[in-house]
N, C-alpha and C positions, 0 to 999 in steps of 0.2 A: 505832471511834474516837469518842471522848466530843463532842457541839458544845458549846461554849459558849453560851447565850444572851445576845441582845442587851437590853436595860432595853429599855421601853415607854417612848416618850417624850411629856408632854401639851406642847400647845400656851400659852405662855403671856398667849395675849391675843385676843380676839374678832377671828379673821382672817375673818368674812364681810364687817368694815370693806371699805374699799376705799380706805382711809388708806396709801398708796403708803412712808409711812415706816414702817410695819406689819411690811413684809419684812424689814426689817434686824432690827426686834427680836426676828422668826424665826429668823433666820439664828444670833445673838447664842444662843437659847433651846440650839442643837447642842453637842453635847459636844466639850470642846475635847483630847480625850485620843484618842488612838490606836485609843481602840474606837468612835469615831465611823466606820458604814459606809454601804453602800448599802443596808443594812435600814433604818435610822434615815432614810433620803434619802426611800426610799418609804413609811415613816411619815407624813411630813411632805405627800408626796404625795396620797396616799388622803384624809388630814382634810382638805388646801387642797379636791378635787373635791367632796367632802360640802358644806365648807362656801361652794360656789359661789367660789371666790378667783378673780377677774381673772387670765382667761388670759395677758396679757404680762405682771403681776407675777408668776403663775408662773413662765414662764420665766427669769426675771430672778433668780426663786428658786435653781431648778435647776441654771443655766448657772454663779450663781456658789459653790453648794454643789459641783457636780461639780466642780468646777476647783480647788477650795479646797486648801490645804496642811492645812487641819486634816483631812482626809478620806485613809484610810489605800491605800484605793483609788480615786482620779478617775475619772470613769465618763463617756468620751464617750460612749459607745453610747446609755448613757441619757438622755444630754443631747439628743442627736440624735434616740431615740425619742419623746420628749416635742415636741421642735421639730417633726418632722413629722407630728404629729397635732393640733396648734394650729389651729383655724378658720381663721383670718386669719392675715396677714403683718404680721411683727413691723415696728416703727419702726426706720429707721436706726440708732440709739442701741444697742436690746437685737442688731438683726445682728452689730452690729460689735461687740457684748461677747461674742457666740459667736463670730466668725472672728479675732478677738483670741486670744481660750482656746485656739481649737483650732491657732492657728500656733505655739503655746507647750505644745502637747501632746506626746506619744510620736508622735503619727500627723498630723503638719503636711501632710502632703498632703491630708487632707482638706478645706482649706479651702478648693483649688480646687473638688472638689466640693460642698462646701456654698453656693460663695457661685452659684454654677452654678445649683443650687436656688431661691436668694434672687431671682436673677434671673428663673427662670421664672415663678417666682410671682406678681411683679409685674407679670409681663404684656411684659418688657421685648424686644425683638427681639435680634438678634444682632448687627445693627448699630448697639450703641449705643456708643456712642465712650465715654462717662463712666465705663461697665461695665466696657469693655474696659483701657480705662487703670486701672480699677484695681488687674482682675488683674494686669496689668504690674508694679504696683507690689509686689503682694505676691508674685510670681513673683521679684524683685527681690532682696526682703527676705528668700526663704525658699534664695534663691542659686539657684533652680531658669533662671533669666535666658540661662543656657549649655547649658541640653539641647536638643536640635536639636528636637527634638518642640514642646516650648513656647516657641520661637523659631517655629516654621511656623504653629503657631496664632496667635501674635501675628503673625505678617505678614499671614495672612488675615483678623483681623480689623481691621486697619489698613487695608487694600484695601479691604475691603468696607465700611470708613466713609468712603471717598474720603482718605486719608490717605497717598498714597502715596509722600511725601517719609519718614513718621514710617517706612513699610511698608520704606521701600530704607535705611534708619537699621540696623534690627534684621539685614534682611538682607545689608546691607553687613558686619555683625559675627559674622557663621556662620561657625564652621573647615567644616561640614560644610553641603555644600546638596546635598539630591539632587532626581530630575527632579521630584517632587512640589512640594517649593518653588521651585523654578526657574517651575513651572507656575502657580503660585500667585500670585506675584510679577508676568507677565507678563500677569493677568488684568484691569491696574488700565485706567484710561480716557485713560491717556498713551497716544497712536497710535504716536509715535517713539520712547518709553521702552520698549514692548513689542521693538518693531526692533530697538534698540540690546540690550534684555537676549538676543535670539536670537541677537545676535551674540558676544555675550561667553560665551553659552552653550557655542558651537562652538571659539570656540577655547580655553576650559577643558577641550575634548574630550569633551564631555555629549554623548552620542547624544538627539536628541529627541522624545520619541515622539508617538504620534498627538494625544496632547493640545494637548501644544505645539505643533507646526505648525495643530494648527484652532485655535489661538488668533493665532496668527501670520499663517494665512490674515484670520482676521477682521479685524486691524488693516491689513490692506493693504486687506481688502474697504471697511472707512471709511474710510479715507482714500485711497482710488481709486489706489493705486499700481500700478499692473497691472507695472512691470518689475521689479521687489520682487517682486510673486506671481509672479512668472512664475518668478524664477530659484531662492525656493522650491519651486515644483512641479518643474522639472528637479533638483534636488537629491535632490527624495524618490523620484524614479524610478529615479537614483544610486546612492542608497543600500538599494533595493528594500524599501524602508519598506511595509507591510501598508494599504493602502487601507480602512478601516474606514469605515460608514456615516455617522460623525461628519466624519471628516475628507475624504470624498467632498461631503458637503453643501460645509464650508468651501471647498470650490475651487471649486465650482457658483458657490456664493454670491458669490466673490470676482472670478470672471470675468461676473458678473451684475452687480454696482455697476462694473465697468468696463466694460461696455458689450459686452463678446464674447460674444455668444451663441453663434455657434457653436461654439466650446471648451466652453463649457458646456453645450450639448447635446451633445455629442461623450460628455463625461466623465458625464451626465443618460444616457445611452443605456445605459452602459457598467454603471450600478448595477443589481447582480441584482434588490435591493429598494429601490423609494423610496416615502419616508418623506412623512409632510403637509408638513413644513418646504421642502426639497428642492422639490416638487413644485409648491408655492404660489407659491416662489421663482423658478421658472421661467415663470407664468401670468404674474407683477408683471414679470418682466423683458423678456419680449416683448415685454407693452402698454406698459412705457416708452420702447421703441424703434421705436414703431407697427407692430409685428407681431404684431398681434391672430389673425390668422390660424394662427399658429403656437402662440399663447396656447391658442388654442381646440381645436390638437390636443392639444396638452399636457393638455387638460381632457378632451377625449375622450377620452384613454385610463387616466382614472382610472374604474375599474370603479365603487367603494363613494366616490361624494363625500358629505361631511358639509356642513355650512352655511358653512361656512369655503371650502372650495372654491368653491361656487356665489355668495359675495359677491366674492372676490377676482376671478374671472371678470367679473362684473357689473361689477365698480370699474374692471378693465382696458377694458371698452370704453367706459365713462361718462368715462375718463382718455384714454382716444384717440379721442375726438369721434363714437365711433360708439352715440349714446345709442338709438336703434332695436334696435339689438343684447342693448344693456345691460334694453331695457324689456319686449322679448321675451324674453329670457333669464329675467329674472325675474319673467313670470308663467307659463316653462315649471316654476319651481322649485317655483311655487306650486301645480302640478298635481299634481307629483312630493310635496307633502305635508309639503316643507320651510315651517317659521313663518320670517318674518325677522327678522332682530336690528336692533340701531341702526347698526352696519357695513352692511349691507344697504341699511337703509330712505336711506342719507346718498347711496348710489353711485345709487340710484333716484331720489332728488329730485333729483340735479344734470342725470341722463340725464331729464329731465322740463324741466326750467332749462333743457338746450341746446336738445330738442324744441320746446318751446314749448307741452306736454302740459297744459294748465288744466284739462282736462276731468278726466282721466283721473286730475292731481295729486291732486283732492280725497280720492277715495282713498286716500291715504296718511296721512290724518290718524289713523285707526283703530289701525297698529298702533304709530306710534310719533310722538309729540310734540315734533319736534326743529323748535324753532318757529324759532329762525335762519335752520336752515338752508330753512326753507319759508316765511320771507320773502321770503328769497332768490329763492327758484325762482319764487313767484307774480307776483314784479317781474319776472322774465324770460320769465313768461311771456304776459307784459303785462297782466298784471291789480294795479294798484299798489292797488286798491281789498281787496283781500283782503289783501295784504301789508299792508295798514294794520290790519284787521280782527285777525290773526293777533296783533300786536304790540300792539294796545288789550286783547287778551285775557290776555296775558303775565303770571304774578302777580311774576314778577321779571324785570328787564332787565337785562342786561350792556351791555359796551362794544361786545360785539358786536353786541348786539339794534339797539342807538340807531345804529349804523355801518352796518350792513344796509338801516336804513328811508331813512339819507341816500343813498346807493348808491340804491336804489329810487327814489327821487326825484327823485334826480339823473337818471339813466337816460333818467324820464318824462320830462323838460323840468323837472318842476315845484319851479322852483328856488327860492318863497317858501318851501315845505314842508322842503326838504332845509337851508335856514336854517334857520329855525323848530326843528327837529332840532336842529342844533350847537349852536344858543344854549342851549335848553333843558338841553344837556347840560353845557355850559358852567354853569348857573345851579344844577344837580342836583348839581354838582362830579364826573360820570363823568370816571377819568381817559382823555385823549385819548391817541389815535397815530394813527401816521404814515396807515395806513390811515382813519381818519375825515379827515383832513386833504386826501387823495388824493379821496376823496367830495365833499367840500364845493368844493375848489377845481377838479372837474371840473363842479360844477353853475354854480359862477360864469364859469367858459372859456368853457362854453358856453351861456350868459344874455346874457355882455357884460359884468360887473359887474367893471369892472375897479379901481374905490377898495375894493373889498369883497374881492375876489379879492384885491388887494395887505396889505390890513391883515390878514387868515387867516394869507397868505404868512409876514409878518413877526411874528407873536404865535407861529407854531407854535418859530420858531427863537426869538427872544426870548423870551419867555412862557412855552414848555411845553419849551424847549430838546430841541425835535427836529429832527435835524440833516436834511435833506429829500432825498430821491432823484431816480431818474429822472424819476418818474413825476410829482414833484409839480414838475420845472422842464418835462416835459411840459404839464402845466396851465396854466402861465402864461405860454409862448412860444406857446401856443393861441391862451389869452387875448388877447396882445396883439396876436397876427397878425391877430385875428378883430375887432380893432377898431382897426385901420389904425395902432396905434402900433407901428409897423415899428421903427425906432429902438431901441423899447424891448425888442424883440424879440431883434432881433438885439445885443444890448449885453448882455442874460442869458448869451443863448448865448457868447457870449464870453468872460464871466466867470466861470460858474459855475464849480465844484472838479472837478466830473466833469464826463468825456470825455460829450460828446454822444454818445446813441444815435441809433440807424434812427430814433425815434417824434419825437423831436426835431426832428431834421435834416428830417424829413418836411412836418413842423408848419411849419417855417419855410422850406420852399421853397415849399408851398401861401400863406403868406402875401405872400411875393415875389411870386409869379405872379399873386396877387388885385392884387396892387399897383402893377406894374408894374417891377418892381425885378429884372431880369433877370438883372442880372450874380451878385450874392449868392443868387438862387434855382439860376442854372447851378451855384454852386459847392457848395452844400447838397445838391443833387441827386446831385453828383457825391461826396457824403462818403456819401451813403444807397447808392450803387453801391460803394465804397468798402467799406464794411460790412457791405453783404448785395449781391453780387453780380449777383445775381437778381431783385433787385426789380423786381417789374413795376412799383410807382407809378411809381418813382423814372423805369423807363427810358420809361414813358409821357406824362414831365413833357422828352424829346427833341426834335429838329424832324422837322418832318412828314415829308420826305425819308424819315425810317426810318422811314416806318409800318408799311410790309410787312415789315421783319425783325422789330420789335417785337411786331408778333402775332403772329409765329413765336414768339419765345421766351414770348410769355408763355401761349400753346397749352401750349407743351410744359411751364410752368409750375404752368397748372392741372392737368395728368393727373399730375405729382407732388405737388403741393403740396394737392391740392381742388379740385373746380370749385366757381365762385360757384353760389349752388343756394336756391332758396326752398320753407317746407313750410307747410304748412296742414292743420290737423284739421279734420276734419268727420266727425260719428259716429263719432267712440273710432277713428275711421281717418286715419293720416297720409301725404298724399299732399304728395312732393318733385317738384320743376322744377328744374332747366337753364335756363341761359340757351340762346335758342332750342331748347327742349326738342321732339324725335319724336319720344321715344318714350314715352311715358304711352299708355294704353289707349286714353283718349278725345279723344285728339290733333285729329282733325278739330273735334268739335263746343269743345274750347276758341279754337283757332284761329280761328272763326267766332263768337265772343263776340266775341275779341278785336278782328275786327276792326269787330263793332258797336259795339263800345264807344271805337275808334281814330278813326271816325266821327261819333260823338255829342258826343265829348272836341272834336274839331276846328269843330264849330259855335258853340264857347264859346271860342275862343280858344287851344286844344293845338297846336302845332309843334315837333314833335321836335328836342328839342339832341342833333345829331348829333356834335358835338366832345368832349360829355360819354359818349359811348355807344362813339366810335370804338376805345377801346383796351380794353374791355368785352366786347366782342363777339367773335366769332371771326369776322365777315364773314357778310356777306349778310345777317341780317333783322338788323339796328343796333338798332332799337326794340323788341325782343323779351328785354328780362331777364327773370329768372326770376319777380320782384315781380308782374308784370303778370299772366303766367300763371295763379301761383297767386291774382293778385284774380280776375281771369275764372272761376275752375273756382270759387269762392268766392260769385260772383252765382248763378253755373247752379245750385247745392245748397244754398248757406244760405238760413235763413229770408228772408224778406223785413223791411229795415230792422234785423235784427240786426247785429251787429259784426263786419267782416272781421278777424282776426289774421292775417299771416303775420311768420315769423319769416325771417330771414336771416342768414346767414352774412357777409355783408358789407355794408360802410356804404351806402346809398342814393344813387344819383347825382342832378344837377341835374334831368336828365330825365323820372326815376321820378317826383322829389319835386313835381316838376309835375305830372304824371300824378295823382295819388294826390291830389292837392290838389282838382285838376280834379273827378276822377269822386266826389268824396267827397259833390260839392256837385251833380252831376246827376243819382245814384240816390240820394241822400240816405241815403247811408247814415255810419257812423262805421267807417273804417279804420286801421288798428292798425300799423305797419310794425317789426320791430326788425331791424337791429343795435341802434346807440342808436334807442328807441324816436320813432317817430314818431305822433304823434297827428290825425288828418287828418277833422276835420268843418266842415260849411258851408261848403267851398274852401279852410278857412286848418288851417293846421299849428300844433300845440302849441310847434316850434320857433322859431314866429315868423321862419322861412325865414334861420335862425342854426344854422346845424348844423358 
């Protein structure tokens, strides 16, 4: 069979131009007769590469010669082959003149895939809502709107843009939904939407398979509905549903945010294999419910742990106050060869913060520069001088940074400094919250500064319209109890929007009882019992008559709750006290400090407040907290005129704070006390005997 040949076509005008109206008079130069082909197209081709022709007026070439009526065969393919060998991505403009063409082709479906392409090209995610909507649109246009298939895509990509009003629009309009969309559907971040779509599942008679219920677990797991889970799990046991590693996790998980561990170890035991998730999940769940102990078998019997395992361990005992635990732990890790991450190094400076570890902190500066958070720790570890150091180093500060150093400052006493702080930030225009607000008007409570504490108060709600909490009417029912405006105390407490808490009610029975105001402190008292049952302050603030029941329960308070307990380093070693603590090692030769030093105190003026000590104590040695202790074993080892630090677990009594003041000034040395930091040189206290 004879071919025909095609004419040789020239070009009629200098196209290495770059004269954009150039292309048309290319296009114009094609024969306008029937024997115009795809030889003549790739003529035209060949000369534009020769002669360098701009890759998008290429295109622009191509896209509208292939498409042409004058063209006896339209040539997607080749249009397509040209588009995806183009360097770069085309402009909006030449896109949309190829997925125009191509919805007006023989083969209109490919303009889901092409514009699929356009997107990846540009870099775009899956979640981009503008993308998406526009597939919608030409899904629309091309009538494709009714195939189940591209119905289920468009619900997922409505979901997964947070959309999931637009998501239950489309899916509201399915003749056909199967478990897949059903699954899909209930993946969005409505807790109750998921619920209600399980429900409407069941009784459309949809069997659900393991997907759905781990996803159904998960929405009960956040929003802590455990009789939801629950009546879930006996359903799938009902219906002898296949327990798969997926949905084994889900029920772990979901009796793990509600607080049942033993269901969850029950069902934890039961898995032939578990997984990191699963496993992790059970480490996090103990240590939230202070069963570290159980944490720690959970950890022991993972054979191969990764680094993830050995932070999550470390976080649970730095989150359940056993930071000795967390600090040993994690320089067994470091034996074992594991590097630490920023997850790590975060669980290890706050078990350093509750220690009171300065020494051993610095340390940590090498593998990881999380300078927040090691302001933090150096203020709690009573060193506000590195916590300053750290933060003059900072090449950038946040709201955190400047919130951290007030906090710090506040802490010390050093309440021009934690101003100084606010203003600054104020003047830098960092924007404030509520937590800087909670710093500043905890340094003013406890200063006295009560025209300054009141005007904070009132610019945070006027001025930066932040509406205030517990913590910040804590601050100033402090404040005002701590400087005898009783009145204005109690007149807070009255008004405020929230229900007073325990820290409250506490605040203003301590001020009643400074003041004489009996009757309104009996009944404060009586709302902190009220609220927390067990409170020792509260039932210590009783008449004398109950003293001997009152140390009964609050014995049997401290062996659940903590005993009061002081620690002190000395050489990379942390040694803890008891109050009237036997059993440390060197128990006699502290005891025999102590009592030279009970001695020396007393030629200067020391007599034990026994009234402040009585509900403290568990009886018999009254004067023996644990503070003391730990300053005594602190003389016998530290250098000479160094600085005592002990840390404590709880606030300082009148007794101590005499004590501490006393001995500061006849060994001359500088003492260091925290809860809130106490600063103790030449007799007088940083607090200014304002605590």
């Amino acid at each position: 069979m004879a071919t025909q040949s095609s004419p040789i076509l020239s070009l009629p005008i200098n196209i290495s131009s770059t004269n954009t109206t150039k292309c048309t008079t290319v296009l114009r130069s094609l024969p306008s007769s029937s024997t115009a082909s795809l030889f003549h197209l790739k003529q035209i081709h060949a000369q534009i590469l020769r002669s360098n022709f701009p890759h998008l007026l290429l295109l622009k070439l191509i896209i509208s010669s292939s498409f042409s009526s004058s063209f006896s065969l339209p040539s997607v393919e080749y249009a397509l082959a040209v588009f995806a060998h183009l360097p770069q991505v085309p402009d909006p403009s030449l896109s949309n003149m190829l997925l125009r063409s191509l919805s007006r082709s023989a083969e209109p479906k490919t303009t889901l895939l092409v514009h699929e392409k356009i997107r990846k090209r540009r870099g775009l995610g899956g979640g981009q809502l503008n993308e998406g909507i526009e597939i919608h649109g030409i899904a629309l246009k091309l009538g494709y709107d009714g195939d189940p298939f591209v119905q289920t895509g468009l619900v997922g990509m409505y979901v997964a843009c947070g959309r999931i009003s637009d998501a239950r629009l489309v899916f509201d309009k399915m003749s056909h939904r199967d478990i897949v969309t059903w699954s899909i559907m209930m993946n969005g971040d409505l807790l109750d939407e998921t619920l209600r779509l399980y429900e409407e599942m069941i009784i459309d008679d949809l069997q659900p398979d393991e997907m759905v219920l781990s996803t159904v677990m998960s929405a009960c797991a956040r929003a802590r509905n455990l009789s939801y889970g629950k009546a879930v799990h006996d359903s799938i046991g009902e219906q002898n549903v296949k327990l798969d590693s997926h949905l084994q996790s889900a029920l772990i998980t979901m009796y793990i945010s509600c607080g049942c561990m033993d269901i969850a170890k029950k069902l934890f035991m039961e898995m032939p294999s578990r997984n990191l998730f699963v496993s992790t999940a059970m480490i996090t769940g103990y240590a939230k419910v202070g069963q570290v102990e159980d944490a720690r078998w959970i950890f022991n019997q993972i054979d191969e742990k990764d680094l993830f395992y050995w932070s999550t361990m470390i976080s649970g005992y730095a989150e359940s106050y056993q930071p000795q635990e967390a600090f040993k732990l994690f320089n067994e890790m470091q034996v074992r060869g594991f590097k630490p991450d920023q997850v790590t190094m975060l669980s290890v400076i706050s078990a350093c913060a509750h220690l009171g570890l300065r020494d051993q902190a610095r340390y940590i500066h090498i593998p990881l520069l999380v300078n927040n958070a090691l302001i933090d720790m150096y203020a709690k570890c009573g060193s506000l001088e590195e916590a300053r150091a750290i933060f003059k180093k900072m090449p950038q500060k946040n709201v955190i940074s400047w919130t951290s150093m007030i906090n710090a400052s506040s802490i010390h006493g050093d309440v021009s400094s934690a101003l100084s702080f606010f203003h600054e930030m104020k003047s830098e225009e960092i924007e404030l919250n509520g937590v800087t607000f909670t710093g500043v008007l905890y340094a003013c409570s406890h200063a006295g500064l009560v025209e300054e504490g009141q005007r904070i108060f009132s610019s945070m709600m006027n001025e930066y319209k932040i509406t205030p909490k517990h913590e910040h009417y804590e601050c100033m029912v402090h404040l005002f109890g701590r400087t005898s405006l009783l009145r204005e105390a109690i007149h807070l407490v009255e008004t405020m929007p929230l229900a007073p808490n325990v820290a409250i009610w506490e605040s203003l029975s301590a001020a009643c009882r400074a003041h004489g105001e009996t009757e309104v402190g009996e009944y404060a008292a009586k709302q902190v019992l009220k609220l927390e049952p067990d409170h020792d302050g509260a039932l210590a603030k009783k008449r004398w008559e109950d003293v001997g029941r009152i140390r009964s329960v609050i014995k049997q308070r401290c062996i659940l709750n903590g005993r009061e307990c002081s620690r002190i380093e000395l050489n990379k070693e942390v040694h803890e006290f008891s109050t009237a603590d036997v059993k440390h090692k060197e128990e006699d030769k502290i005891y025999e400090k102590l009592d030279d030093v009970v001695g020396k105190l007393k030629l200067v003026g020391y007599a034990p407040n026994i009234s402040s000590l009585m509900f403290n104590s568990g009886g018999g040695k009254e004067e023996l907290h644990s503070e003391k202790l730990a300053f005594c074993y602190g003389l016998i080892y530290s250098r000479k005129e160094s600085c005592i630090r002990v840390i404590k677990n709880r606030g300082v009594c009148e007794d101590c704070h005499s004590f501490m003041k006393l001995a500061s000034k006849v060994y001359a040395r500088q003492i260091i006390v925290r809860n809130r930091f106490h600063h103790y040189r030449d007799g007088v206290c940083s607090c200014n005997d304002f605590w």
